[in-house]
N, C-alpha and C positions, 0 to 999 in steps of 0.2 A: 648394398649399403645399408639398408633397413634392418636386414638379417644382421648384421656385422653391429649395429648401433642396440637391437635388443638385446644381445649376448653378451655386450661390454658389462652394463651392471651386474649382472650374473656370474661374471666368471672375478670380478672388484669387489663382490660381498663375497667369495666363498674366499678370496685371495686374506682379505679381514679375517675372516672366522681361523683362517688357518695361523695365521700370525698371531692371532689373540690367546689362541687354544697354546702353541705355544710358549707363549710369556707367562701363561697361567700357569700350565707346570712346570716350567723353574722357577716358578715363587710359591709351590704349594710347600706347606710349615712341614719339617718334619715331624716323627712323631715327639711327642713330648717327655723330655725326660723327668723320670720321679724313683723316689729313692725306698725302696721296700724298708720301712721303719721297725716289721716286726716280720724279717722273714725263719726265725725259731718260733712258731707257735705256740700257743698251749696242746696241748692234746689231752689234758687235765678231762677226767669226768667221773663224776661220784661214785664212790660202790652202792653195792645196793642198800635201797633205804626204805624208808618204809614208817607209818605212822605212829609214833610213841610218845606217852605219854607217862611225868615223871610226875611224883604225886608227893607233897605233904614233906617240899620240903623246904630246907633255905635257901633262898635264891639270891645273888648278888646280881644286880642285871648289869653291871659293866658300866655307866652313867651316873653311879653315886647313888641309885635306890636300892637298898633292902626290905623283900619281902618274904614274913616268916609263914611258916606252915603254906606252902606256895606249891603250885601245880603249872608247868611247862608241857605243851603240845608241841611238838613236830610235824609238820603235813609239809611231804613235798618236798622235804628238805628243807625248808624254811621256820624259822621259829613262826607258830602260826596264833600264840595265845600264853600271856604270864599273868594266874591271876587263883584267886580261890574256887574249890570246887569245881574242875572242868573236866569236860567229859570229849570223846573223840572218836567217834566212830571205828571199830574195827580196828583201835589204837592199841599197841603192845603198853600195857601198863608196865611200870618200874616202880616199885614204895623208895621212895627218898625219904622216910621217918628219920632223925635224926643225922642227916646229910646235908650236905651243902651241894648247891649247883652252882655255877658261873658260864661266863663264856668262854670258849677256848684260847688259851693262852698262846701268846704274840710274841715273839722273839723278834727286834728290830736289827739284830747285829750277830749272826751265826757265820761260822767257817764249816758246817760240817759241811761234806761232799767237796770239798776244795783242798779241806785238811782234813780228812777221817780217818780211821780207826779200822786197820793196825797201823800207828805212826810210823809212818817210813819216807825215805827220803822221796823213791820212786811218786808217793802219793801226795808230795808237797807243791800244791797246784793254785796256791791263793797268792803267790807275790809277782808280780812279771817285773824285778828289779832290773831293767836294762835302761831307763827312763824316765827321769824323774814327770814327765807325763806319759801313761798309759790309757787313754780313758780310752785307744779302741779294743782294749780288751774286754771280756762278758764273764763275767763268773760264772754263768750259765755250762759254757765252753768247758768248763773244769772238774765239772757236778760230777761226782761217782753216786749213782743211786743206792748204790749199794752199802752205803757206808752206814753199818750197824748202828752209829750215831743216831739215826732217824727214830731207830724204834725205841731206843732207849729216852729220847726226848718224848715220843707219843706216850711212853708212860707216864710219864711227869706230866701232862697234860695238854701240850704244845700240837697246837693245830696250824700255825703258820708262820715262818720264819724269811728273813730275808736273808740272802748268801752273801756275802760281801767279799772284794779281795780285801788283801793285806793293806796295810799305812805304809810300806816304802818309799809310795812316792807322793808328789803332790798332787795327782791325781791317779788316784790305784785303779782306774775302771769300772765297767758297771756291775750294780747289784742284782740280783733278780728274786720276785719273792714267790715263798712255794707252798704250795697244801702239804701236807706233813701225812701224806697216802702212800701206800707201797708199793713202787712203779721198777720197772726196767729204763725209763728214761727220766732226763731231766723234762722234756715237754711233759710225760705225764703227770710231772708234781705242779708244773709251771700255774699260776695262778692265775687266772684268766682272769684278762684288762687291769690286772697290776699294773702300776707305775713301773718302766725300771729307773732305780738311783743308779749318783755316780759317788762313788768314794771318793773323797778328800783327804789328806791328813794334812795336821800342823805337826811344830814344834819340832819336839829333836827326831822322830823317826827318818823323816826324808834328807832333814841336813846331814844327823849323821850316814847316810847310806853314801852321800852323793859328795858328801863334802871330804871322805876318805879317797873318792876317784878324783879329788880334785876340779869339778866342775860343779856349773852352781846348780843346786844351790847347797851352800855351805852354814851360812847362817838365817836367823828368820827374817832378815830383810829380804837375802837371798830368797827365802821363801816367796815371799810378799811378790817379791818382783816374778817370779817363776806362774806365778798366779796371773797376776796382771798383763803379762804378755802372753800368756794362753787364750783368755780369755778378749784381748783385743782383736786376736787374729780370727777367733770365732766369732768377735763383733763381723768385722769385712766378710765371714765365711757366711755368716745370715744375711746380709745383705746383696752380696753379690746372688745367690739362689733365689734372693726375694727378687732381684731385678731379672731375674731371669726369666722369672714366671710372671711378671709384669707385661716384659716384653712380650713373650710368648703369648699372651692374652691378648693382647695390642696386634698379632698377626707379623710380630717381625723377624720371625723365624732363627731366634739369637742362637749362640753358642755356648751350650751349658756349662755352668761352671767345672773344674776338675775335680773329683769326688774323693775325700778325704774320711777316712775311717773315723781318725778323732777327732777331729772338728763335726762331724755327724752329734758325736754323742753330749759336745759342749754345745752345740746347737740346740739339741735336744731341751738342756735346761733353758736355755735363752727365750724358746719358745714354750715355757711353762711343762712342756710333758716328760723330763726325768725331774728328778727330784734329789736335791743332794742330800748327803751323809758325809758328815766331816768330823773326823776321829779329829777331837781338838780337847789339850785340857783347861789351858788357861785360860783367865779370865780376860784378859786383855789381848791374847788373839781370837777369841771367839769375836770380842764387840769389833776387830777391824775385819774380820770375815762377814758380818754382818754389812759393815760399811762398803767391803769389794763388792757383796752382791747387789748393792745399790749403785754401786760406781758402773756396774755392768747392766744394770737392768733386771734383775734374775733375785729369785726367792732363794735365800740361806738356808733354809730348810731343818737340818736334826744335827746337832751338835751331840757327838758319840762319845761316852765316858764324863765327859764334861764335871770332870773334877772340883774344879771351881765356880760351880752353875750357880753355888750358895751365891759368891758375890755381886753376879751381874743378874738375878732371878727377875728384875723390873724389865730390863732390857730385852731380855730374852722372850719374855710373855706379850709386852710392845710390842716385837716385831715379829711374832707368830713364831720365832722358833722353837719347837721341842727338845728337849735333852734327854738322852738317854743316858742313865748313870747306872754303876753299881750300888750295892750296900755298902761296901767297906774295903775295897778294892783300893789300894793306897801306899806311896812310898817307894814304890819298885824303882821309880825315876825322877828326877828333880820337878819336872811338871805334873807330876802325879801326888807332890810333897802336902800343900797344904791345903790337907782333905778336912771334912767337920762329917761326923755320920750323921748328920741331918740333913745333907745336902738335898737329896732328895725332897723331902720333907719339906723345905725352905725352899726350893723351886715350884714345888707344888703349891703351896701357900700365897703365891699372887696370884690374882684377877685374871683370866684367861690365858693362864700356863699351860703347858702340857709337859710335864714331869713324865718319865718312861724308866722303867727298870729291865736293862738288858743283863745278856750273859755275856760273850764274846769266850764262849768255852764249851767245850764238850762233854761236860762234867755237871758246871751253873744252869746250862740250859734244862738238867734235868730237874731240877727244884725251882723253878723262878718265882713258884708261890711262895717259897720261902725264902728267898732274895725278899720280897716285897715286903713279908714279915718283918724281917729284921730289921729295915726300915720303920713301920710301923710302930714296934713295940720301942726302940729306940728312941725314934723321935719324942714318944710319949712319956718315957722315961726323962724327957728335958726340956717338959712344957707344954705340949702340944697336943692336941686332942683327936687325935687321926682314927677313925670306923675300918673295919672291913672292906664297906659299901665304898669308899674311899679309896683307898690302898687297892683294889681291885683292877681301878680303872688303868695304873702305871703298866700291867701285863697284859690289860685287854685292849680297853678302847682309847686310850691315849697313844699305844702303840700301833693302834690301826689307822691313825689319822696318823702318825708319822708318816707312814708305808702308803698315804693316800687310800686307802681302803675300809675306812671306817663309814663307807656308805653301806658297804654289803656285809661286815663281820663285826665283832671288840662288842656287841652290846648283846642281850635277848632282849629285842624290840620286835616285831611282829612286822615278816617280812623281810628280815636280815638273815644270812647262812645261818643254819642251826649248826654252827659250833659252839658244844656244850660237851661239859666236864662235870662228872660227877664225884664227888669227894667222900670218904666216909666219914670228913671230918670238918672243920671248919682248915682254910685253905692255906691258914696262916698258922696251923700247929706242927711243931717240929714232925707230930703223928701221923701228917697228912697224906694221904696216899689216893692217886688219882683212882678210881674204881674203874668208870666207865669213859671212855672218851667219844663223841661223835663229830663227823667232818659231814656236811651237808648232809646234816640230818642221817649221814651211814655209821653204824656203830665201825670204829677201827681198832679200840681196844677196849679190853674186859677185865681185869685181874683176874677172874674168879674163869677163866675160856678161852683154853689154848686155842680155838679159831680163831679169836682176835687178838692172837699176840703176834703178828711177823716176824718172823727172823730174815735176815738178811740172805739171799745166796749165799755170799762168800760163804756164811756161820755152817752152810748146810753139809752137813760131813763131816763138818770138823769133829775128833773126837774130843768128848768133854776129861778136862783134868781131874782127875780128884783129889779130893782135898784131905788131903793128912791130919790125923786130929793131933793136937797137941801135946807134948808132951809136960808133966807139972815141971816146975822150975826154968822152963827154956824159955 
């Protein structure tokens, strides 16, 4: 009875332990579900560089200062020093005597590698027209590295460009932005901890696509409304993931929500980290795009062409958005009609605007110092008092705060990417011609050195045409 009475407890506590141990693992959390936000990487990484130093020349530093007879260091890859007489240990010197330097020029709104060169149908890879919303698609996804396009922009000076789809719909997808280096992939151009945007379009592009198949949207309400119900259901789509990971914090082992491609990437802006682009010209659908991103919560971001940016320029600068505009791009289509070539000019001109001169061409992208020109000497022509030091910033560093990336590029500040462009001329003469181009401090183009000129695979073989001389009178 003794024996029988000391083994009750013993045998009632391991009887506990086993029951407990049980209830504990059916209630241990499973793993946690989380959503890989960048599983295309960069693979992005410099060619070789090395320390150079440009001497005795002009410099536009991208920020509105010009300094004349000026000396630029490179260490590192970083601009490391803009300033008089400086010297650089074991530095490849360069005379800049009568030259201009800047920073490498920004393209906010490119199709090469989506649309490249040779134009053919097979290579038409920037519109996914099946949907007047696509944001799960990547313009990354479409990239041809190959597309001659690139090199011909690095001559023109272009050291960074964002890819965008097409304006078909009302949401054309994401953008990605690229180092402008000569790679076999799109990861190698990919730009490491770039933003990605998501295209937007207004006005007639999407109606008319969508309003031919007879579904909406048809008109720009139809627009409106195509917007606002995207954009509600990515409201519920953030919240339900927020309660998810609530819960799951909390130890209740919830059921994750179902994983949605585009509501991923309208998530994305909700929670600040893509950033839009909205091919818009008028002036009164820009301010009610402005007003949706406040009805949602979410930053409006770059207003793309933005034809009419002259009239709402207060508005625009208020609420931090950028415009990227042409020079004189105008007329093709009724929202394209009532252009001023100051436009530019006139958005630039308010209190914390950010004015940007894009190309949307593969042709523009090659001069966009002289886009910016034409602007300039324009504007001036009709009042206006506009520098170099000035007119510099729409290609560099206004367009790098577009893109989110004006902490590491768009100025020579010490400490920023040495992307720098050296000019034989000042940047805004019909004469101008890029000499030298450098991307993190790596020389990529030369005029004067076929090693630094790329050609594209596709180009290599091809045989070249020659060219007939003329005959007089034909």
């Amino acid at each position: 009875m003794h024996i029988k009475q000391s083994i009750a407890p013993t045998l009632l506590a391991i009887s506990v332990s086993i029951a407990l141990s049980g209830c504990l693992q059916s209630e241990q959390q499973d793993p946690k579900v989380s959503i890989n936000k960048n599983p295309y990487p960069s693979t992005y990484q410099p060619l070789p560089k090395q320390t150079t130093l440009i001497k005795n020349t002009t410099v536009l530093i991208g920020n509105g200062e010009r300094i004349d007879n000026a000396d630029v260091l490179m260490t590192d890859g970083k601009i490391s020093q803009v300033g008089k007489n400086l010297s650089g240990a074991g530095a490849v010197e360069i005379d800049g005597t009568g030259k201009w330097l800047t920073p490498g020029v920004i393209d906010v709104h490119s199709h090469l590698g989506v649309y490249p060169s040779p134009s053919a149908e097979s290579h038409s890879d920037g519109n996914e027209m099946t949907s007047p919303n696509t944001s799960e698609v990547w313009s990354e996804h479409s990239i041809w590295p190959q597309d001659p396009g690139f090199n011909a922009a690095r001559a023109g000076g272009v050291t960074t460009m964002q890819i965008l789809p097409g304006s078909a719909n009302l949401f054309g997808g994401r953008g990605v932005t690229l180092r402008n280096v000569p790679s076999h992939t799109m990861q190698g151009m990919k730009f490491p901890e770039a933003p990605y945007g998501l295209k937007m379009a207004c006005g007639e592009n999407p109606k008319r696509v969508y309003g031919s198949r007879k579904v909406l949207p048809s008109t720009r309400m139809g627009n409106m409304a195509g917007y606002r119900m995207a954009w509600a259901e990515a409201t519920e789509y953030k919240s339900a993931w927020e309660k998810y990971d609530r819960d799951y914090e909390a130890g209740k082992n919830p059921l994750a929500p179902a994983r949605d491609l585009e509501l991923d990437t309208l998530r994305g802006v909700l929670d600040g980290e893509i950033l839009i682009h909205n091919h818009c010209y008028k002036a009164e659908e820009m301010a009610m795009m402005i007003d949706l991103g406040k009805e949602f919560n979410y930053k409006s971001g770059t207003f793309h062409h933005a034809v009419e940016g002259y009239k709402i320029a207060d508005i625009l600068a208020e609420n931090g958005n950028c415009a990227a505009m042409w020079p004189d791009w105008w007329g093709f289509k009724m929202e394209a009609y009532d252009m001023i070539h100051e436009n530019v000019a006139v958005v630039n001109a308010v209190k914390n605007s950010c004015a940007v001169v894009h190309s949307d061409s593969s042709s523009t992208i090659q001069r966009l110092n002289q886009e910016a020109g034409k602007v300039m000497y324009r504007a001036n022509e009709n009042g206006f008092a506009l520098k170099p030091a000035e007119a510099i910033r729409w290609i560099t560093l206004n367009a790098a705060k577009s893109l989110g990336i004006d902490d590491k590029t768009g100025s020579l500040e010490a400490g920023k990417n040495a992307d720098v462009v050296l000019w034989n001329q000042s940047p805004f003469s019909v004469y101008a011609q890029a000499e030298q181009v450098f991307v993190d401090g790596a020389k990529v183009y030369d005029r004067f050195d076929d090693k630094y000129q790329a050609k594209s695979d596709f180009m290599l073989g091809q045989p070249e045409v020659p060219v007939s001389p003329q005959k007089g009178g034909e």
